[in-house]
MOPAC internal coordinates of N, CA, C and O (Angstrom, degrees):
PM7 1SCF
backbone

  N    0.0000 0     0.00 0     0.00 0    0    0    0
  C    1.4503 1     0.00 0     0.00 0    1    0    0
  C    1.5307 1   108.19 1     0.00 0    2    1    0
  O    1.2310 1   122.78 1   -45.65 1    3    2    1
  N    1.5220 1   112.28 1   134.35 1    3    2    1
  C    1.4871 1   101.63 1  -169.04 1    5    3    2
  C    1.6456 1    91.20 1   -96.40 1    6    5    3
  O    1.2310 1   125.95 1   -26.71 1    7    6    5
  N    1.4120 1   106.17 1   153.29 1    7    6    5
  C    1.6354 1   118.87 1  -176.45 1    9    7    6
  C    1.5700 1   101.87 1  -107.04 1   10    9    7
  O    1.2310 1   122.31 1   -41.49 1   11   10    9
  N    1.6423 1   113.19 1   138.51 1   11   10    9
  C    1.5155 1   112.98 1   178.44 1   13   11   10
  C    1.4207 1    84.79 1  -103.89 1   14   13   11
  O    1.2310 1   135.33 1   -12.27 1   15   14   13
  N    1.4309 1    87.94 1   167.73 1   15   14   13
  C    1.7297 1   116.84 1   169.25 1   17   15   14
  C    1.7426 1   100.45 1   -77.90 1   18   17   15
  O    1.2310 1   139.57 1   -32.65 1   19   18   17
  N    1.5966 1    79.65 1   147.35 1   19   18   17
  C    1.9993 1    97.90 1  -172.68 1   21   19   18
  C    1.4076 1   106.69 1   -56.59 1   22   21   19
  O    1.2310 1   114.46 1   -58.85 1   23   22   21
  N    1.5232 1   128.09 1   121.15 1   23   22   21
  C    1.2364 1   102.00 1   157.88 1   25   23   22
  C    1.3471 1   125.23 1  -101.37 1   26   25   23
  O    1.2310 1   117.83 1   -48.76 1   27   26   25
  N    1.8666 1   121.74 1   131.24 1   27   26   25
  C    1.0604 1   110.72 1  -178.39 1   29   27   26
  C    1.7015 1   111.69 1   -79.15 1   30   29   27
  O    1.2310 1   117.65 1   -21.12 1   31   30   29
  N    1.7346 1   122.08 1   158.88 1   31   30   29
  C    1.6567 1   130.88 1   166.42 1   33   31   30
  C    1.4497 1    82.01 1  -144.99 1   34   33   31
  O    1.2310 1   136.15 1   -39.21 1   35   34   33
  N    1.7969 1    86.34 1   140.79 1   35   34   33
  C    1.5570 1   107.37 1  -173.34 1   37   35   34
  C    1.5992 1    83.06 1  -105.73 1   38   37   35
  O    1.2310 1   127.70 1   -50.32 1   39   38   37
  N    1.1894 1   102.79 1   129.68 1   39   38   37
  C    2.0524 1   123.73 1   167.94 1   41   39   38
  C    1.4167 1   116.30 1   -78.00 1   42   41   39
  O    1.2310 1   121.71 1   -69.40 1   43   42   41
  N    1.6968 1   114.34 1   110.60 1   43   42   41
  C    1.7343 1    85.08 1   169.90 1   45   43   42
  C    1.3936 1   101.20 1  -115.55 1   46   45   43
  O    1.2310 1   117.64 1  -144.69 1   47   46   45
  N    1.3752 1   122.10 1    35.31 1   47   46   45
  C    1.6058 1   122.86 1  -168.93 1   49   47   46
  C    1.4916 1   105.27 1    94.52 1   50   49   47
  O    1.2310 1   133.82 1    -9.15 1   51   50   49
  N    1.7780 1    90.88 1   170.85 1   51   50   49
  C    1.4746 1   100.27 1  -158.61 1   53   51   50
  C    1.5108 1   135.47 1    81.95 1   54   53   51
  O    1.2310 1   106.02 1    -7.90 1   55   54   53
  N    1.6010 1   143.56 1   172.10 1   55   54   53
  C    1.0122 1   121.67 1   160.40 1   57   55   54
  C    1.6169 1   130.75 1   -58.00 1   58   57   55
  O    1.2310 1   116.50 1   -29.17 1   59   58   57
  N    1.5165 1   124.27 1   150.83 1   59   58   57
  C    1.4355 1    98.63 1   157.59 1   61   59   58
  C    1.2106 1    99.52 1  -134.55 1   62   61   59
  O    1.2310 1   123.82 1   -12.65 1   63   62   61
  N    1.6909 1   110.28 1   167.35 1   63   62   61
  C    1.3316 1   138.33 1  -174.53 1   65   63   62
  C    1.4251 1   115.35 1  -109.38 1   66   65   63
  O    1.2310 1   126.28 1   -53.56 1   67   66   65
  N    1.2579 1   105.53 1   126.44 1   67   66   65
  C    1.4074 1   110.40 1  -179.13 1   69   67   66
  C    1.9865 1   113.10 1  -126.16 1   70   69   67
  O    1.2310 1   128.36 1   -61.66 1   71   70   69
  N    1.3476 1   101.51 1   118.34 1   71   70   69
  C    1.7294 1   109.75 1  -162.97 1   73   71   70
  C    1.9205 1    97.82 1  -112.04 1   74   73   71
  O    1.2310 1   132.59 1   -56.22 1   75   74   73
  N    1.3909 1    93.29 1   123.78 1   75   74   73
  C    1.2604 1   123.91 1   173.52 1   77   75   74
  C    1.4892 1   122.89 1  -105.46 1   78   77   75
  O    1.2310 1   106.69 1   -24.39 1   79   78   77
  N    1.3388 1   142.36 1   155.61 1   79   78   77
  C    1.1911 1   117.51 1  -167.84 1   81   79   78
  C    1.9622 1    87.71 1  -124.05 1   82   81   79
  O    1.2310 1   122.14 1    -9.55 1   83   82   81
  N    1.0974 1   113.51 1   170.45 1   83   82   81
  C    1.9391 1   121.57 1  -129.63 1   85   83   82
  C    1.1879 1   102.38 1  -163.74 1   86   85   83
  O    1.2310 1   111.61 1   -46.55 1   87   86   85
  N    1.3222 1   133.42 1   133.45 1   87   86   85
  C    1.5296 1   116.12 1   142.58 1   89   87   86
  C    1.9622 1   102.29 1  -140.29 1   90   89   87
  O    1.2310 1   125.91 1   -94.72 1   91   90   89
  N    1.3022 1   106.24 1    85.28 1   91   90   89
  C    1.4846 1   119.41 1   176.17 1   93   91   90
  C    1.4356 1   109.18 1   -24.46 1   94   93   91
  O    1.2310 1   119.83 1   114.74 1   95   94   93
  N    1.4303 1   117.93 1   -65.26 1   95   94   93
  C    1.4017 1   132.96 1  -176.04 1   97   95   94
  C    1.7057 1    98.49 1   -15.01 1   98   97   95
  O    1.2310 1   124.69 1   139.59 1   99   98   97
  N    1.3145 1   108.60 1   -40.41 1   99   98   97
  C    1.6784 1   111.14 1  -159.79 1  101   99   98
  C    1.7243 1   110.97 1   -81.01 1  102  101   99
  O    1.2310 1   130.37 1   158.58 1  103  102  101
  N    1.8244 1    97.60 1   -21.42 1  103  102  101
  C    1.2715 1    95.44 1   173.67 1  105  103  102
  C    1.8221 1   115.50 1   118.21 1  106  105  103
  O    1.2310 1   136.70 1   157.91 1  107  106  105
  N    1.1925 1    85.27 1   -22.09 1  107  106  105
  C    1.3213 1   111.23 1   166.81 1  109  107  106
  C    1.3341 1   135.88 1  -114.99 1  110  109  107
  O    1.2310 1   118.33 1   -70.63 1  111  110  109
  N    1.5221 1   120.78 1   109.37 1  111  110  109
  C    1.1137 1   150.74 1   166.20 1  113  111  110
  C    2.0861 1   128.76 1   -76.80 1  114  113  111
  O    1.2310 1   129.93 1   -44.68 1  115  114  113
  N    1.5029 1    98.46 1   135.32 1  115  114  113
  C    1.8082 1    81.49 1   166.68 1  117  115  114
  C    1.4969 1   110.88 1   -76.00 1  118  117  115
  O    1.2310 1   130.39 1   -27.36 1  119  118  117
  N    1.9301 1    97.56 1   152.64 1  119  118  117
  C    1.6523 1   100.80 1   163.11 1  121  119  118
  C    1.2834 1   100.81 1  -107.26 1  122  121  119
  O    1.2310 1   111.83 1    14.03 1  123  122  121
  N    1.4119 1   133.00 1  -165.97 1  123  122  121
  C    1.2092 1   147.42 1   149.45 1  125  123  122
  C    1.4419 1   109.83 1  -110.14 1  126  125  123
  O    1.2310 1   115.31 1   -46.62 1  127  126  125
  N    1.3342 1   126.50 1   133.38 1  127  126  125
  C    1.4525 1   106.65 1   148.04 1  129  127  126
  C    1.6439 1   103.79 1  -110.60 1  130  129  127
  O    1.2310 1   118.21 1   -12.59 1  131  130  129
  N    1.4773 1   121.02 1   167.41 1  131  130  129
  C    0.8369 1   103.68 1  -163.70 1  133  131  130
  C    1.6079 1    93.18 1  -171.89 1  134  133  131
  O    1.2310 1   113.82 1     4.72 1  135  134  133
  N    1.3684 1   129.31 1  -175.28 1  135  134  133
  C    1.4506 1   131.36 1  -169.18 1  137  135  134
  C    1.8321 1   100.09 1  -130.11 1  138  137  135
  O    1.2310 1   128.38 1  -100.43 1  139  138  137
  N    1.1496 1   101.47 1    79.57 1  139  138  137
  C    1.9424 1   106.35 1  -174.44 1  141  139  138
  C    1.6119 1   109.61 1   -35.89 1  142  141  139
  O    1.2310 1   115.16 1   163.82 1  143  142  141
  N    1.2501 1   126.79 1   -16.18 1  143  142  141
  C    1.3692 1   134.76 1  -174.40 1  145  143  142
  C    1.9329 1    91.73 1   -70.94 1  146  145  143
  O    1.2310 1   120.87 1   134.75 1  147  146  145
  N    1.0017 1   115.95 1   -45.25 1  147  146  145
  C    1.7168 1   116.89 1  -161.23 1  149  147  146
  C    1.5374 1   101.09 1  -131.90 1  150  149  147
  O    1.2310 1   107.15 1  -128.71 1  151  150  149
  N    1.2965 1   141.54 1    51.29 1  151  150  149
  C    1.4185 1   161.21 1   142.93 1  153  151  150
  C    1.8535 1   107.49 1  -176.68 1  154  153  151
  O    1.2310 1   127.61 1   -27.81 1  155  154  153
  N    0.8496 1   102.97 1   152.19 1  155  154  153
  C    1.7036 1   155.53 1   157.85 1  157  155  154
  C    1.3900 1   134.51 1   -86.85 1  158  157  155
  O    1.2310 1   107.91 1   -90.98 1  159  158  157
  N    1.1426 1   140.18 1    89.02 1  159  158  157
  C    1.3260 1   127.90 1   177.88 1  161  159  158
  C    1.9287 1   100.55 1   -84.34 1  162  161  159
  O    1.2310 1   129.28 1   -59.21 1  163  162  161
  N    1.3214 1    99.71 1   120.79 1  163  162  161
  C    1.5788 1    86.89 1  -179.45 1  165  163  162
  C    1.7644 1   107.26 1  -109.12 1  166  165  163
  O    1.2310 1   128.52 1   172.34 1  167  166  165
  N    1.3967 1   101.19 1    -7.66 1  167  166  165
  C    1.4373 1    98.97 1   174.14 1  169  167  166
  C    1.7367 1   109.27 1  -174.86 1  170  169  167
  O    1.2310 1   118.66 1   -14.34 1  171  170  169
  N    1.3319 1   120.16 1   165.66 1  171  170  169
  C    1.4008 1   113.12 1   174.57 1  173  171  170
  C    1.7134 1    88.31 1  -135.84 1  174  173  171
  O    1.2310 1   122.81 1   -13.89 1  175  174  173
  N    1.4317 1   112.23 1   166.11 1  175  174  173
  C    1.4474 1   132.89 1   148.90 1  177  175  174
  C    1.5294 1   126.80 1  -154.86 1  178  177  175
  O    1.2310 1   120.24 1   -32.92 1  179  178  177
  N    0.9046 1   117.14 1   147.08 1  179  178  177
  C    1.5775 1   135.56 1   175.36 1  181  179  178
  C    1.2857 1   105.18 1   -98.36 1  182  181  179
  O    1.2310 1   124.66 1   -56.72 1  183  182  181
  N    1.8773 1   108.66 1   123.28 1  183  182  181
  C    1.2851 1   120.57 1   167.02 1  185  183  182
  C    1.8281 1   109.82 1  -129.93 1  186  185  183
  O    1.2310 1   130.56 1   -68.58 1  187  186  185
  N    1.9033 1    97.22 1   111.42 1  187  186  185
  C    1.2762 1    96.86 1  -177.90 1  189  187  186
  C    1.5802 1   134.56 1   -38.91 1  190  189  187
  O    1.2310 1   103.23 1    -9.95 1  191  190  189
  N    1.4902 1   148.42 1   170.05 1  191  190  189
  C    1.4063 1   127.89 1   156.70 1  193  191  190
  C    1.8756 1   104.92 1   -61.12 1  194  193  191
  O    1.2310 1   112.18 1   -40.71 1  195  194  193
  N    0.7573 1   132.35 1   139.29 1  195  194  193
  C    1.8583 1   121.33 1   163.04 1  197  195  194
  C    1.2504 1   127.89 1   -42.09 1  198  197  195
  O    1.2310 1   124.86 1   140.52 1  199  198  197
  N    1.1809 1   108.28 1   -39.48 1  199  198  197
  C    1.8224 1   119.61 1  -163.11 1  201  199  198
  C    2.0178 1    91.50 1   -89.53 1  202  201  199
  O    1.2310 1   135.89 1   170.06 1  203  202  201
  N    0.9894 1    86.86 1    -9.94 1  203  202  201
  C    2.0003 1    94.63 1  -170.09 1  205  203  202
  C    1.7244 1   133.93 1   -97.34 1  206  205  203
  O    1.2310 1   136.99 1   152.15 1  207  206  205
  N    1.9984 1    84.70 1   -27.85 1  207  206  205
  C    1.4096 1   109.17 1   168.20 1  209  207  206
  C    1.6327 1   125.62 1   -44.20 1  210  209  207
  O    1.2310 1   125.44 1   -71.46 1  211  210  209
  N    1.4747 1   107.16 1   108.54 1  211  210  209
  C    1.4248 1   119.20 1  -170.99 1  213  211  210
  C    1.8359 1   115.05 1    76.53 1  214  213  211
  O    1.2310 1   128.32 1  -134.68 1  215  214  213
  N    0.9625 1   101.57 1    45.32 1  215  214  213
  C    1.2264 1   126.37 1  -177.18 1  217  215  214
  C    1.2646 1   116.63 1  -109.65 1  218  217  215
  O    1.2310 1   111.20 1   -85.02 1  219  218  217
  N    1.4785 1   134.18 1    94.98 1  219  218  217
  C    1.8993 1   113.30 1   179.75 1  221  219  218
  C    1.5229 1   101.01 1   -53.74 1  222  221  219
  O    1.2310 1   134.72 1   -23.67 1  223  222  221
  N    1.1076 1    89.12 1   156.33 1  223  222  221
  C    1.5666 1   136.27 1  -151.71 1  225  223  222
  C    1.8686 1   109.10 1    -4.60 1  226  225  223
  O    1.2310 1   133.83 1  -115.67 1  227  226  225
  N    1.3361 1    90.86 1    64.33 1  227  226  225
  C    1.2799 1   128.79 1   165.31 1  229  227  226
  C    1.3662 1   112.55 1   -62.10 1  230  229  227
  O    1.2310 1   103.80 1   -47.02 1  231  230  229
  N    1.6671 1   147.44 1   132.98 1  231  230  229
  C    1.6617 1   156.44 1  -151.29 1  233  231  230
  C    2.0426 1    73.12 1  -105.06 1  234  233  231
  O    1.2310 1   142.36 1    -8.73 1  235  234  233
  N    1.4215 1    74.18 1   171.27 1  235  234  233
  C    1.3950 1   128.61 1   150.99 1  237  235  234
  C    1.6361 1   135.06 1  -169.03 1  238  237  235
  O    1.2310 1   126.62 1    49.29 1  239  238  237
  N    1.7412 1   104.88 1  -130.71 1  239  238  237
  C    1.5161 1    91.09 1   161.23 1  241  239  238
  C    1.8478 1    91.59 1  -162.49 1  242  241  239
  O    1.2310 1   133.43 1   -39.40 1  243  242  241
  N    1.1639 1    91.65 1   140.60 1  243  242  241
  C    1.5345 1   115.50 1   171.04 1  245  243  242
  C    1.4980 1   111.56 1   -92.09 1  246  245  243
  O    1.2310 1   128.27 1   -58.28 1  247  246  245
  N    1.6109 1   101.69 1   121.72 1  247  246  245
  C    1.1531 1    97.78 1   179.82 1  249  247  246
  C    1.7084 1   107.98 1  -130.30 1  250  249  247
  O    1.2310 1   120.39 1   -31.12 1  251  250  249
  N    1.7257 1   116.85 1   148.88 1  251  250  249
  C    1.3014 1   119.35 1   175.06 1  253  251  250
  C    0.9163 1   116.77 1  -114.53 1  254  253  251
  O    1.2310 1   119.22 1   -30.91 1  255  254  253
  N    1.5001 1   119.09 1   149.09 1  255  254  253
  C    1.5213 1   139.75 1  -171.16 1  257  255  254
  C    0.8803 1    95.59 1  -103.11 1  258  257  255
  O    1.2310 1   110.60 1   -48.57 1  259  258  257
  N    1.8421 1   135.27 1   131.43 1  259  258  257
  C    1.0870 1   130.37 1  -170.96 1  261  259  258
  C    1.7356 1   110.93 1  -140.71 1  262  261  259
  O    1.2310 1   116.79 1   -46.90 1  263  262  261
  N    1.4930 1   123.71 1   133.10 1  263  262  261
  C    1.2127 1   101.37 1   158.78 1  265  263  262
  C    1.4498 1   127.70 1  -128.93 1  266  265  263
  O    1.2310 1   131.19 1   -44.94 1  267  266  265
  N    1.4587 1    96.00 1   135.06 1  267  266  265
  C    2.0546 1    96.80 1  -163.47 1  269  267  266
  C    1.4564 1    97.35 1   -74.93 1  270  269  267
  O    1.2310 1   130.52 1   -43.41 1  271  270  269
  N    1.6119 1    97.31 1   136.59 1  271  270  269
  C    1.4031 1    99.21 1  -173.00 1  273  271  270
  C    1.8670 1    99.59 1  -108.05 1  274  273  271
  O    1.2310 1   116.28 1  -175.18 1  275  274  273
  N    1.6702 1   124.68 1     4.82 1  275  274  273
  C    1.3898 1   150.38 1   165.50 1  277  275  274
  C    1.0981 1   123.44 1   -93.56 1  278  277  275
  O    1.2310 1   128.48 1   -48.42 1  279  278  277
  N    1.1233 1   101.27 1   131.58 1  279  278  277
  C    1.8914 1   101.66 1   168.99 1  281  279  278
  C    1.3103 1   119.87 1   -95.03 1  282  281  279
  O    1.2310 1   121.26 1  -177.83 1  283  282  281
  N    1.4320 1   115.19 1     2.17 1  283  282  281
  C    1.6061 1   121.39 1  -177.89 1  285  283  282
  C    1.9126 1   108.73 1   -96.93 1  286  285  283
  O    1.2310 1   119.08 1   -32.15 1  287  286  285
  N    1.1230 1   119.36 1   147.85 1  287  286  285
  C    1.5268 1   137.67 1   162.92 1  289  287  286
  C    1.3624 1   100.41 1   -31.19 1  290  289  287
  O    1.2310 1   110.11 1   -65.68 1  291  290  289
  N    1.3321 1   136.18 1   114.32 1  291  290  289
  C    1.4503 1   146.61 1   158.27 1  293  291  290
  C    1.0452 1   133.73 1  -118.01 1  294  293  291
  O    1.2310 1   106.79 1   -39.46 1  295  294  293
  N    1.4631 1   142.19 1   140.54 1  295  294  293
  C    1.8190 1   138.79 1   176.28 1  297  295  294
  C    1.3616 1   109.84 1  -105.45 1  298  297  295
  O    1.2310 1   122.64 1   -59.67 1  299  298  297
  N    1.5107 1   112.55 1   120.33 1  299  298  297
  C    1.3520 1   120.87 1  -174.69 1  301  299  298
  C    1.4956 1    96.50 1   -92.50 1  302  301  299
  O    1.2310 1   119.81 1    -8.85 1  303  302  301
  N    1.0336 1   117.96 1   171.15 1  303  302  301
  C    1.7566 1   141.26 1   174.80 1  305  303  302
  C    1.1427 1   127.77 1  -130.08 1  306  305  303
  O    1.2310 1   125.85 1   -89.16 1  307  306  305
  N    1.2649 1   106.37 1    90.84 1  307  306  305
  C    1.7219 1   119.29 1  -178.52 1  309  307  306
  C    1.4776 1   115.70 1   -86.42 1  310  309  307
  O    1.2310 1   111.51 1   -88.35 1  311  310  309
  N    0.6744 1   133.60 1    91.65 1  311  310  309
  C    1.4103 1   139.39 1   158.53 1  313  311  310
  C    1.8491 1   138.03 1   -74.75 1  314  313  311
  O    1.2310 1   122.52 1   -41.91 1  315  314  313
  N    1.2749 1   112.77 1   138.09 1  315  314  313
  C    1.2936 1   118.95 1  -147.34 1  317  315  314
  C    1.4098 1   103.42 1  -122.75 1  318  317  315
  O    1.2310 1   119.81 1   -86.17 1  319  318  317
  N    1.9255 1   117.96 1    93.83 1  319  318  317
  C    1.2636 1   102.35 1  -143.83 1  321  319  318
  C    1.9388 1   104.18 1  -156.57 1  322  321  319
  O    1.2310 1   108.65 1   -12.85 1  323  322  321
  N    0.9139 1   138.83 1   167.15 1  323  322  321
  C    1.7645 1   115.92 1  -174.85 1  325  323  322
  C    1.5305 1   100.07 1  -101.23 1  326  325  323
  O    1.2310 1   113.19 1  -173.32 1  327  326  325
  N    1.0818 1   130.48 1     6.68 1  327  326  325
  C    1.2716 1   124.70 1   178.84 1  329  327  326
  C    1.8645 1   107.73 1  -177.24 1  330  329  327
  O    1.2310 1   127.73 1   -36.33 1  331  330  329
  N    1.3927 1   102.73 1   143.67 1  331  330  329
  C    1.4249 1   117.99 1  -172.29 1  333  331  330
  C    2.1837 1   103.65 1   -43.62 1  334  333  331
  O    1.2310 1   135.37 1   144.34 1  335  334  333
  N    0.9305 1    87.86 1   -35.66 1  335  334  333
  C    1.8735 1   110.31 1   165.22 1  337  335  334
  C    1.2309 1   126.98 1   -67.54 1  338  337  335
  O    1.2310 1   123.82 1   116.10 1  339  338  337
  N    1.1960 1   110.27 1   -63.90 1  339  338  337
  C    1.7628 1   113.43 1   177.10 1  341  339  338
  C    1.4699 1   109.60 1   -36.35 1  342  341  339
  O    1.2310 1   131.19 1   -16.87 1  343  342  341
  N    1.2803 1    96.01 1   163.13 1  343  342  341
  C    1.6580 1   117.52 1   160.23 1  345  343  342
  C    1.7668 1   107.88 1   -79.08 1  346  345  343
  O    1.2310 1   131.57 1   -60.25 1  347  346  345
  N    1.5672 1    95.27 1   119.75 1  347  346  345
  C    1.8563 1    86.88 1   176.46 1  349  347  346
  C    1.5184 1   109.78 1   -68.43 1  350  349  347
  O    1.2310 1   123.26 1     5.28 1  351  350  349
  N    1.4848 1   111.35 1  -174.72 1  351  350  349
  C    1.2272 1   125.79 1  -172.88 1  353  351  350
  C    1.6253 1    94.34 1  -124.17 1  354  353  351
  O    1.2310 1   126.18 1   144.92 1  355  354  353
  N    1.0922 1   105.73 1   -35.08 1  355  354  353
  C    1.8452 1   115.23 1   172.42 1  357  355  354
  C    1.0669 1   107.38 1  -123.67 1  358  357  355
  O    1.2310 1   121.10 1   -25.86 1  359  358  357
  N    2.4000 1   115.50 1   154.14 1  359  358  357
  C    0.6067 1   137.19 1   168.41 1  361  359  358
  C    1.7245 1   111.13 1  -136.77 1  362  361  359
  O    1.2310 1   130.17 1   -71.18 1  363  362  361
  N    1.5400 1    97.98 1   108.82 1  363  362  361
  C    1.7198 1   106.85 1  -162.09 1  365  363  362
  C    2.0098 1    84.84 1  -118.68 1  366  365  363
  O    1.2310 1   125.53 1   -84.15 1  367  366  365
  N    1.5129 1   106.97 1    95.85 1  367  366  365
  C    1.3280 1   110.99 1   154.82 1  369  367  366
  C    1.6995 1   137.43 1   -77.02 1  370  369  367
  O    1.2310 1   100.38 1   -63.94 1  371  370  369
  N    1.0528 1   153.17 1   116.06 1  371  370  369
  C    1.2934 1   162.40 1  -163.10 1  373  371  370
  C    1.3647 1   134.19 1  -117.14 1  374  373  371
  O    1.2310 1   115.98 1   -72.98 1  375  374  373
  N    1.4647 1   125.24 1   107.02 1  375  374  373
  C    1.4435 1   129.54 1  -142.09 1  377  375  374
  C    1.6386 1    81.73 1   -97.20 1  378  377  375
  O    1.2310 1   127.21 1   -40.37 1  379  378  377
  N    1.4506 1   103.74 1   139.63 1  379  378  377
  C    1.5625 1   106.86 1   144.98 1  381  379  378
  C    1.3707 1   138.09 1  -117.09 1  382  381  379
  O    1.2310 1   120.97 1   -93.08 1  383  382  381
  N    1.3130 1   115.76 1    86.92 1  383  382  381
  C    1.1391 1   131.17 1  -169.55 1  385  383  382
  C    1.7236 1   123.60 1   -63.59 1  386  385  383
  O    1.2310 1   117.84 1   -65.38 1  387  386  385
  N    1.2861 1   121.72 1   114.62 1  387  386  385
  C    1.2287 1   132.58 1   177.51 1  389  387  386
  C    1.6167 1   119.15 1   -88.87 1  390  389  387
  O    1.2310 1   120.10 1   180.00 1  391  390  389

């Protein structure tokens, strides 16, 4: 499993969005895991590259709508994987810094 570098996002309230880059076509999607007590997934979307749209196995970027339900510094776990089950292929961790 290849490991990304942490990315830090500083929180000042409100939802936040966090954009990953994706190309489903392959079968593989990010998950989150996460602790529902201190995040929210309130929504996801996929936005193709332009020049790529309708393209086999054409990128984009997956992005999550998130809402912190904490006011303390947390590391989410994104995972890059074909099913909530599988073994990922990526591991993209994400600090949320308050």
């Amino acid at each position: 499993m290849k490991e990304r570098s942490l990315l830090r996002i500083a929180v000042a309230g409100g939802p936040v969005e966090i954009a990953l880059p994706e190309s489903p076509a392959t079968g593989y999607r990010w998950h989150l895991d996460h602790d529902p007590s201190e995040v929210v997934v309130v929504g996801t979307t996929y936005q193709p590259v332009p020049d790529q749209q309708g393209l086999a196995g054409g990128g984009g970027t997956r992005t999550f709508q998130l809402e912190v339900l904490t006011r303390h510094s947390i590391t989410l776990d994104f995972y890059l994987r074909r099913s909530p089950a599988s073994e990922p292929l990526e591991h993209q961790p994400v600090e949320l810094a308050f």
